[in-house]
Structures are given as C-alpha cells and as structure tokens.
N, C-alpha and C positions, 0 to 999 in steps of 0.2 A: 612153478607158477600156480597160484590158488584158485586164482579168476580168471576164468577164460572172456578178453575184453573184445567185449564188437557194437557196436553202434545200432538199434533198433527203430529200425521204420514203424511209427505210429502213426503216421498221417492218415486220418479217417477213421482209427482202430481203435475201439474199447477201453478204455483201462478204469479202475477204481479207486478211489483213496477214500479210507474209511478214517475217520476222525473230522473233526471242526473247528478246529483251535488254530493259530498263527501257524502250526508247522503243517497242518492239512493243505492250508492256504496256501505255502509256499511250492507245497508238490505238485497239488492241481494247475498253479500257472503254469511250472516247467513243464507238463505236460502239455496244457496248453497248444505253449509256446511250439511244441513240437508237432501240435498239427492234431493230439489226440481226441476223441471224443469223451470226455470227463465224465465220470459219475461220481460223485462226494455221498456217503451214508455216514450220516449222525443224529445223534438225538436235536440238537441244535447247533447251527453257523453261528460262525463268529464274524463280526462285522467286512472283511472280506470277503470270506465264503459268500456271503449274502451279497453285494455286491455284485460277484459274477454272476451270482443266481438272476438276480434282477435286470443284467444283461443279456439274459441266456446262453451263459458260455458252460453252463454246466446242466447236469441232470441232479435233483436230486434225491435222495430216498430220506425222509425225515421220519426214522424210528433207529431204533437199537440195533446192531450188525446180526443182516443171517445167512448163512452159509451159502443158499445159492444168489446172493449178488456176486458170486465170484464166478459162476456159469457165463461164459463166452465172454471173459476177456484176457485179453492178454497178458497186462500185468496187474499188481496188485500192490499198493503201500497201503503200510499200516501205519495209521500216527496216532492213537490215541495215547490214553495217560496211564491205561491200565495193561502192564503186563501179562495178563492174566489173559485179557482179550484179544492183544497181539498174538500170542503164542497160538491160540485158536484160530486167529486169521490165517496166520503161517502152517499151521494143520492141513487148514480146508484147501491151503492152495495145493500142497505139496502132495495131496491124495488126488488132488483134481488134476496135478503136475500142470499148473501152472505159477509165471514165476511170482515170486511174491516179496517185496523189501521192510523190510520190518525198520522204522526209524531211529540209529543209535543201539542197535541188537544186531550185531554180524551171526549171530550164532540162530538166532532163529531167519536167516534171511537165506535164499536163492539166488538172492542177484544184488547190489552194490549200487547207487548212486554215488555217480563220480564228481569230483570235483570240476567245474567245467566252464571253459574259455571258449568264449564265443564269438567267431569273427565267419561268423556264415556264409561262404558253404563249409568253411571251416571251422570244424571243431579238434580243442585240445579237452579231453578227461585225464584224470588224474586221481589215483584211486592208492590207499592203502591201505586194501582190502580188509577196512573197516577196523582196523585198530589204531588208527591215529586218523581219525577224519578232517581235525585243528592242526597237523601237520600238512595235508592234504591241503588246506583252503591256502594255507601262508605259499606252498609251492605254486597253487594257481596264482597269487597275487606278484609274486616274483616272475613268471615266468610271463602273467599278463603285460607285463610291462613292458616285455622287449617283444612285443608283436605288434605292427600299429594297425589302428583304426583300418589303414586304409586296405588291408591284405583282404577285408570280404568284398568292396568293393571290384578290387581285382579279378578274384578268384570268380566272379560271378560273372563278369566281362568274358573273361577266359573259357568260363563254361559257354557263354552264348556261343562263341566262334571254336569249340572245339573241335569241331568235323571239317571248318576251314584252314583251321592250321594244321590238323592230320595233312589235309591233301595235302595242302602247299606244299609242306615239308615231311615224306614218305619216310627219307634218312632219318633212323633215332635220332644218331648223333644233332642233325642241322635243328630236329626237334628239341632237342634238350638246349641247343643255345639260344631258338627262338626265343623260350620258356626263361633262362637267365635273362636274357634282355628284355624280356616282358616285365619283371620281377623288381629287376635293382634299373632299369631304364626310366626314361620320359613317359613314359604310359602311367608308372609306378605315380611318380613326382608330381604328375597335372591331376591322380586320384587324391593326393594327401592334400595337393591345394586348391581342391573342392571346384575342378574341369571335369566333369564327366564326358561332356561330348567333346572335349578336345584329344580328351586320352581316348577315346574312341575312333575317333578320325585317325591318330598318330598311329596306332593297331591295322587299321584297315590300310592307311597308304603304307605299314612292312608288311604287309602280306601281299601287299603287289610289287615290292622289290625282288629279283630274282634270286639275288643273296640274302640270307639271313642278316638280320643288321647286325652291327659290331659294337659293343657298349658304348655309350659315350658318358663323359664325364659328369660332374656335377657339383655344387659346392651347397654348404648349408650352412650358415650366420648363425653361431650354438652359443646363446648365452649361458652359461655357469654359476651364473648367478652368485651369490658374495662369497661362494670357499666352501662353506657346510654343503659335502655330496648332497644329504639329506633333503636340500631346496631344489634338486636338479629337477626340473620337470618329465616326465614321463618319458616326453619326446626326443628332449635333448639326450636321456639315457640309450633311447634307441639308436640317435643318430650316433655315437659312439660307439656304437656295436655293430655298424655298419660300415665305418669309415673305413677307408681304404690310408688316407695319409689326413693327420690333426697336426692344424698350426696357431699354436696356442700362444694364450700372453704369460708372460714370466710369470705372473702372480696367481694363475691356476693351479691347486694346491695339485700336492701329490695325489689325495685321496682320490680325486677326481679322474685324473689320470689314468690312474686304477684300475678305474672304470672301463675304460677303452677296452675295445678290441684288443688281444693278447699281441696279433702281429700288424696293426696297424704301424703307419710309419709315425714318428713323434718328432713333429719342428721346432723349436722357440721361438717365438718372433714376438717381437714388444720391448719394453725398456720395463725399469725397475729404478723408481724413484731418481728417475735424470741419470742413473747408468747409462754403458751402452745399448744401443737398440738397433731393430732390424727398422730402414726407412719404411716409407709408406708401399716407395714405390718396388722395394723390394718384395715386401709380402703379395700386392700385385702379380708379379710375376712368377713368383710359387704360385699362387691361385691358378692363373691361366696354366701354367706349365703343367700339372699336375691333372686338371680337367682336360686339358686337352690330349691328354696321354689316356682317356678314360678312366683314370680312378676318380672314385668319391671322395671328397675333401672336406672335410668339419673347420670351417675357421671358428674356433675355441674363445671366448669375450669372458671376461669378467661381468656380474651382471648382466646387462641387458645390450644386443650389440647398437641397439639404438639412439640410449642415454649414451654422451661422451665415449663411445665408441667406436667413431667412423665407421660405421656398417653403413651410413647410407653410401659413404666415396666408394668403398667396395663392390658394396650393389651396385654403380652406374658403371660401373669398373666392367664387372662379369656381365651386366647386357648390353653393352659396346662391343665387348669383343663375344656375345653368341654364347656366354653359357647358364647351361640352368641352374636354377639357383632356388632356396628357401631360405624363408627365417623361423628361426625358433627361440621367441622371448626368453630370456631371465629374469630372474628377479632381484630389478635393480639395488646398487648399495642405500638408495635414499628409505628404501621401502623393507630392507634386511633389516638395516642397523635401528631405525625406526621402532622395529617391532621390536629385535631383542635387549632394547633400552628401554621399553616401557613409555616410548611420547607416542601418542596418536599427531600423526603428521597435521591430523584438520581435526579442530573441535568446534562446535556449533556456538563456544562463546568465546574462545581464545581464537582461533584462526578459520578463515574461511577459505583459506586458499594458501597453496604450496608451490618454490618456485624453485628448479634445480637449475645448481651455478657451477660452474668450473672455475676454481681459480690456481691453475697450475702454472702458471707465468704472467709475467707482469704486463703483456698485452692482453692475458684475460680479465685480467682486472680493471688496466682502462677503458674498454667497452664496455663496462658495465655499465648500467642507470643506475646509478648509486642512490638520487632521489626515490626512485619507487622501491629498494630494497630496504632503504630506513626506515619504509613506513611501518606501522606496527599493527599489530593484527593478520600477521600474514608467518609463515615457514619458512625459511631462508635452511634448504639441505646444499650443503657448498663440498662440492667432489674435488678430492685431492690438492688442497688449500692449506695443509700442516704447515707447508715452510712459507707462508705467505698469509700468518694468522696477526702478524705486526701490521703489519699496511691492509686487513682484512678489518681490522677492529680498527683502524684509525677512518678508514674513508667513511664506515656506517656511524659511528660516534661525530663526525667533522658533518656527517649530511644527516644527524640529526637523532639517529637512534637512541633510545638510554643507552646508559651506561648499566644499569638493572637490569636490562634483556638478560633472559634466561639463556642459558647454552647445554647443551647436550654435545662432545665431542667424543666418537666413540671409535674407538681403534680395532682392528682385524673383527670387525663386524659378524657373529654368529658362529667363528673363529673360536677355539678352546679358548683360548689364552685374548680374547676380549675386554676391554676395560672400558669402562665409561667414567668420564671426566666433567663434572658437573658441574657449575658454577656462574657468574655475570659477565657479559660481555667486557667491561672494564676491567677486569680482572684475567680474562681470556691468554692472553700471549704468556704472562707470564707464568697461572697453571698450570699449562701445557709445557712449559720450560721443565719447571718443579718435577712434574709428573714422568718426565722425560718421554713424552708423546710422539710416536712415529708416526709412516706413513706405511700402510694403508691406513686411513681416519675417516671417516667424514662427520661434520660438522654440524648440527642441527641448533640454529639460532631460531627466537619465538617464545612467544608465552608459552607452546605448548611444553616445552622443554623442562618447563618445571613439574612438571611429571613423574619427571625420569626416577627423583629420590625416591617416591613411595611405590613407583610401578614399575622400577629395574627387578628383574630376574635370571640374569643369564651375565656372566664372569665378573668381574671386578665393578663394583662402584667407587668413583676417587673424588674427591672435591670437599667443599665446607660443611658442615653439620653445624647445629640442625639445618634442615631445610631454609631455603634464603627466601619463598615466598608465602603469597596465599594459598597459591593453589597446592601445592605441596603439607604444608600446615592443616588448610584443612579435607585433605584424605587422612593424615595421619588422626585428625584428632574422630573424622569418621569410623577409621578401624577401631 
C-alpha cells in the first residue's frame, strides 16, 4: 500500500493553495466545502478566486509565493503553471513537514487528493495514488451511481439518534438489524420521496417497539425506458441493484437485465406482440405475494410505467392492500424513437403540440376522436399500432387528414438493429408491408416527421428519395 488513506478534519484549520487560475479555484472550494479556513497567494485571481474573495470566504496574499505562507497550516496545494515553483512549494513544506499536494505531480507530493463521492456524513475517495487520476474520476462516476441521493439524508437522521438506538438495543446483534431495517426499510423509502418528518416519526415510533422491527416489503414502478441500458436513469440503475425479486415485461432487453443484482429473482410477466401473457391480475399477485414476504420488488416497464403501462392499476393495487411503493420514470418510446430519428416532437412552426395514442386493438381505435387527430399542425406518436396501420391510415384520411402527412415509423427504437421508415401517410400500410416492419414500432405522424431524412442519425433510414417535402428540401439545400 503506497498511501496511507484517512479522512482529515479541517473544520476551522488553515490551509493554503498557492495559484489563481480555474484549478486554484476548484481546490479552494473543496476546501471550503470542508469547513477550512482558505488562504489563496498569487499574483493575480481569476475571475472565481475573486469572487470568493469579494464574499469573504477567503484570505488573500496578492504578490508572488514566499516561504513562510506555509507557517501554521496544515496543508498545502500547489496549483500553479510553473513547475519550477511547485517543486519549491513542495520543498518548503516538506522541511517544515507539513503536508503538501502538488496538482498532477504524485512525485513531488506528500499526500493525494482523492477522487470523491459525496453523500454527507458519508464519504467515498478513490485514489490511484496518483498515476491514473482519469481512471480514478470514471470509478467515482460508476460507482456514484449506485449510491442514491437519499443515503446522506439517512445517515444524518441516524447520527441524530445514535445514543438512542445504542440504548434501546445494547445486543450487537438486535443493533445490526435495527440498522438493516433502518437502511433498505420505510425510513429509507419516505427519505428518497422527499418525507423527512415522516421518516422521522417512522424511526422514533421503532424505537419504542420492544422488538427490533422485521423488514417489510416494498415495490418500485422501474421504467426501462426504450431497451438502450444507456437511457436507464440513475435511479432505476440503483433500484436494480437492490432488488430482491424483478418482474419484468418480455421486451426488456437482455442488456438490461444484466444489470440486475447477480442473485436477484427474474419473473417474466407481460406478452409479446399478442403472444401468451401473464393477466393483469396475475402479476398483482406476485407484487402483493412477494412484498408481503418482505422482499423488495422492481416491476420492470418498458419506457415509462405511466405512458400505456398500467402503473397507475398497480399503484391503486399496492395502496389497497398497504404496500409501499415508488415510481421511477423512463424514458418513454414517443420521446426515445423521437430523438434517435431526428423529428423534434414540437416545432414552433410545424407543431405546437403532441398527442400519445395507443392503437393495439380495435376497441382502441374506436375511442378514439378521430376528428381532432386529423387535424394538422399537431404530433400524432401512436404506440404499438404495426398491425393496425390499414384501419390507422384509413380513419385519419376518411376524417380528413392529407394524404401528404409526413410519417416517421421507426422500429426497435435506439435498439442496434433500428430502422426508420419514412414516407406519406397514403403511402403508409403499404411501406411498412415492403419494408417488412415489425413490432416493437412506433409511429410518428405530422409535419414534423419530415425531418427525419436530413436529421436521422442513428440505424437504418428506408423510404423514398429524395426528400418528399419542404421542410426536408430545405435543410438539405441549407447544408
């Protein structure tokens, strides 16, 4: 071991940072940030440094570095540009032995700034003792991700009543499960959705039960968003790594998967293009069965579980029968395939507004308002509609729309193997015949759709050339 690591109290205590430039800057905050009493010496601030200056959150010495600025403190960075000068700062500390960090110089330095995750009172550093420092930053950003937000809040709760939970519970043991059920519990769950005084109440009425409480369950609405891991949200990454049992829909790729907890349990439930499926009120009864046995339970959604996802029947499902619950957005197909087809959903002269449809059977299609979907100047994104693009393109043509309406139909959405199928609504059924277009698709009808030729980037473009309008035509003749 090269570095001996330990965490140093500066609250109130001295330190220095000699330089003025963006990377002075950023050392003086951490310090700061830790509570330190700052002095910055340079010939001149750089518009931060000054800043703080004019706050009074620093001291400063405005001339050229001299030796005893380094008299009584405790540490020392060096940022300036000139090596020459660093190695002298590093001199003066090391005779004075105190410590001193030279920035991007492990060789003239005493001590290391660490890569560092902060979730206060907790900290993670991360240090490769200064010969890969850009390997260093990438493992904090990896490893920030599976820690959430809410573990400082916790952790601070925890410290408030730490001499109340010693007593209560003397037994290590009763202590160590307190502390689990403080952790992955309802304490945890009413922090991340922004109850502080409820998860406080919830802490104070177990520490007047005589038993330690016993975990209880929980479930959390994980959208997945369109298949690319890559779109998972932070959150949704963590809840995965938490799960106890995922029950997911058939069309959550592998990669995703993946992701999970190594020994998490893995369900299938969902259908697959009018396959077999698990009913509704089956997956219901995993949910309860499963919270109720106290594990943690991910129901896994393509997308968003809120768009055509029944997450709301689920939710009224689990606070019927008492269990706690989260949601965590994805990012819906209308809003994936959108982007990596190159249409902006709403443009300020083609569309002022966006409308998401379902048409996966032929009762979704009769509820529709057919009159206000033909009208033009508007986004028509139509989810899971492949096999109902015949009777999809006759009811908008018969209530009025062109036949010229642009279309954007784009299949496995941000998916490798993505195709975008470009062409007029009159024209529509038939393309998608040619093109041999499956499902997963969705569909994006509108002026903005003609977009898509000059501002696709991402898998296959299929359809007519040239370009079939204006707005396509003239981007192209703008490039």
């Amino acid at each position: 071991m090269q570095l001996y690591p330990l965490f140093a109290d500066l609250s109130n205590r001295p330190a220095l940072v000699v330089g003025g430039g963006d990377v002075a800057a950023r050392k003086a905050s951490m310090l700061l940030r830790a509570g330190a009493r700052v002095t910055v010496g340079a010939p001149v601030l750089g518009p931060e440094l000054r800043e703080l200056l004019q706050q009074g959150r620093i001291t400063y010495r405005a001339c050229a570095y001299q030796s005893e600025w380094l008299d009584g403190m405790w540490l020392t960075i060096a940022a300036t540009r000139s090596r020459r000068l660093n190695a002298r700062i590093a001199a003066d500390g090391h005779a004075r032995q105190r410590l001193v960090n030279v920035v991007d110089d492990p060789a003239l330095s005493s001590f290391q700034v660490p890569a560092v995750i902060d979730r206060s009172p907790l900290l993670v550093a991360i240090s490769s003792s200064g010969t890969a420092p850009v390997l260093a930053r990438r493992l904090r950003e990896r490893i920030e991700s599976l820690l959430d937000p809410a573990l400082g809040p916790l952790l601070q709760l925890a410290q408030r009543y730490r001499a109340r939970i010693r007593a209560r519970h003397a037994d290590l043991g009763a202590r160590r499960r307190f502390y689990d059920w403080l952790h992955d519990g309802p304490v945890s769950a009413l922090l991340r959705a922004a109850h502080p005084m409820r998860a406080e109440q919830q802490l104070v009425a177990a520490l007047a039960d005589r038993e330690p409480p016993r975990g209880s369950g929980s479930v959390a609405l994980v959208g997945a968003g369109p298949g690319d891991p890559g779109l998972l949200t932070l959150r949704a990454l963590r809840a995965l790594n938490e799960a106890d049992v995922i029950l997911h829909d058939e069309l959550i790729s592998p990669q995703i998967l993946e992701l999970a907890r190594r020994d998490a349990l893995q369900l299938a439930v969902g259908k697959r293009g009018g396959g077999t499926h698990t009913p509704q009120e089956a997956i219901h009864a995993l949910l309860l069965e499963h919270a109720q046995a106290g594990r943690r339970v991910v129901r896994l959604k393509g997308g968003d579980p809120f768009v055509f996802g029944r997450g709301g029947e689920e939710l009224a499902f689990l606070r019927e029968h008492g269990i706690a619950y989260e949601v965590i957005p994805g990012i819906t197909a209308a809003l994936a395939c959108a982007a990596h087809g190159g249409v902006p959903l709403t443009h300020r002269d083609h569309a002022h507004s966006v409308r998401l449809v379902t048409a996966h059977c032929q009762h979704s299609l009769d509820t529709l308002d057919w009159v206000e979907l033909a009208r033009e100047r508007q986004t028509l994104a139509v989810y899971m509609g492949v096999g109902k693009l015949e009777e999809l393109t006759g009811k908008l043509l018969a209530h009025g729309r062109p036949s010229d309406t642009p279309f954007a139909l784009i299949e496995n959405g941000s998916l490798p193997g993505q195709r975008t199928l470009v062409g007029t609504l009159g024209d529509l059924p038939k393309l998608a015949r040619h093109h041999a277009v499956c499902a997963p698709a969705l569909l994006i009808l509108g002026e903005v759709a003609d977009f898509a030729p000059a501002l696709h980037w991402y898998g296959e473009l299929l359809g007519p050339t040239p370009p079939h309008s204006g707005i396509s035509n003239a981007l192209a003749d703008a490039a």
